[in-house]
C-alpha positions as CSV (number, residue, x, y, z in Angstrom):
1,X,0.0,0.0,0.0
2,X,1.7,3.2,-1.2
3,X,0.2,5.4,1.2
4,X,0.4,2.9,4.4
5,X,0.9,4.3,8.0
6,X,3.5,2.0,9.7
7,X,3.3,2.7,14.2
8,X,5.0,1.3,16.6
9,X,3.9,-2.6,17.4
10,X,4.7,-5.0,20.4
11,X,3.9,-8.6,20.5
12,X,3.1,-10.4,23.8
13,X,2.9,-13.7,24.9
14,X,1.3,-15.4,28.2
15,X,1.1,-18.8,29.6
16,X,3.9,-20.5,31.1
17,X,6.4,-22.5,27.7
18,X,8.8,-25.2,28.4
19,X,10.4,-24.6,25.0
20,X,13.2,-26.3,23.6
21,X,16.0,-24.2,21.4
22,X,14.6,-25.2,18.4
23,X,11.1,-23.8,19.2
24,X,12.5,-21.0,20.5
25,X,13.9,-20.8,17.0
26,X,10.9,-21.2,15.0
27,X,9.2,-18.9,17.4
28,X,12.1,-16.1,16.4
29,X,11.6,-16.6,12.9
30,X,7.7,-16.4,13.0
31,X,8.4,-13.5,14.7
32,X,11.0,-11.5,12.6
33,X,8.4,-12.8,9.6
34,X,6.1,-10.9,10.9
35,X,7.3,-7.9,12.1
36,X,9.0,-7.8,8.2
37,X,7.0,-4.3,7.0
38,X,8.0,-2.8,10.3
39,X,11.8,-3.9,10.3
40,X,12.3,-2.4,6.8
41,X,10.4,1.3,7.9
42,X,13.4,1.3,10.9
43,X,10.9,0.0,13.6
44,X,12.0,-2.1,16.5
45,X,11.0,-5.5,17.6
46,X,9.3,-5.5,20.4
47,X,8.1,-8.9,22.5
48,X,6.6,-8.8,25.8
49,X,6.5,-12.5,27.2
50,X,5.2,-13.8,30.6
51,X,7.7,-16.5,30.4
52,X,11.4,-16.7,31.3
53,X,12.8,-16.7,27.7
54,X,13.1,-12.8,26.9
55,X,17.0,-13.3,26.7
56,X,17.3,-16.9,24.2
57,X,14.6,-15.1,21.9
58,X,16.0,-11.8,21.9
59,X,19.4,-13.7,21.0
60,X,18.0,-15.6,18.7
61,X,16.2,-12.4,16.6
62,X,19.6,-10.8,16.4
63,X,20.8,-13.8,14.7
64,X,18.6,-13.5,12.3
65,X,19.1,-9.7,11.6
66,X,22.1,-7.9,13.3
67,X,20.7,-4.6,12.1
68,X,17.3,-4.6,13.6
69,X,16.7,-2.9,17.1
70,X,15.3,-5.8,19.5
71,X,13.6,-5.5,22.2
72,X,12.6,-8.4,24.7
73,X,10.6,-8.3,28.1
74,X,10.1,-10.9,30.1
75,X,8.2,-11.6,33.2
76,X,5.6,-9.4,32.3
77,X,1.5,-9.8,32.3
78,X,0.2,-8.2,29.5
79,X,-3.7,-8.2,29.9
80,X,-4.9,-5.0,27.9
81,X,-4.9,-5.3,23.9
82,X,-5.6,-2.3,22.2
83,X,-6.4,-2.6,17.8
């Protein structure tokens, strides 16, 4: 869309995950997939996660893309969702 507004966008995650490295892996990529219209406009990547994996996946999206600004937070309920 030529005349697209791009914003600022965080994912979050709840629940409790006993993930392996390779989820955590898939999970990145599905992530940095997504977030592809917003990496390429200079926008971060930003994932809030209940879970205790804010540090492997933040790792594991600059792997994928050195350039990108990543953000990861962990240990944090997110319970209000605003479209």
């Amino acid at each position: 869309m030529k005349n697209e507004k791009l914003d600022y966008v965080a994912v979050g995650f709840t629940g409790e995950f006993n993930l392996s490295f390779k989820d955590i892996t898939v999970l990145a990529r599905g992530i940095y997939d997504g977030f592809a219209k917003l990496r390429a406009a200079g926008y971060p990547v930003v994932v809030v996660l209940k879970c205790d994996i804010g540090k492997v996946l933040g790792q594991s999206l600059k792997v994928l893309d050195r350039d990108s600004a990543v953000v990861c937070i962990d240990q944090i309920l997110s319970t209000k969702v605003i479209y």
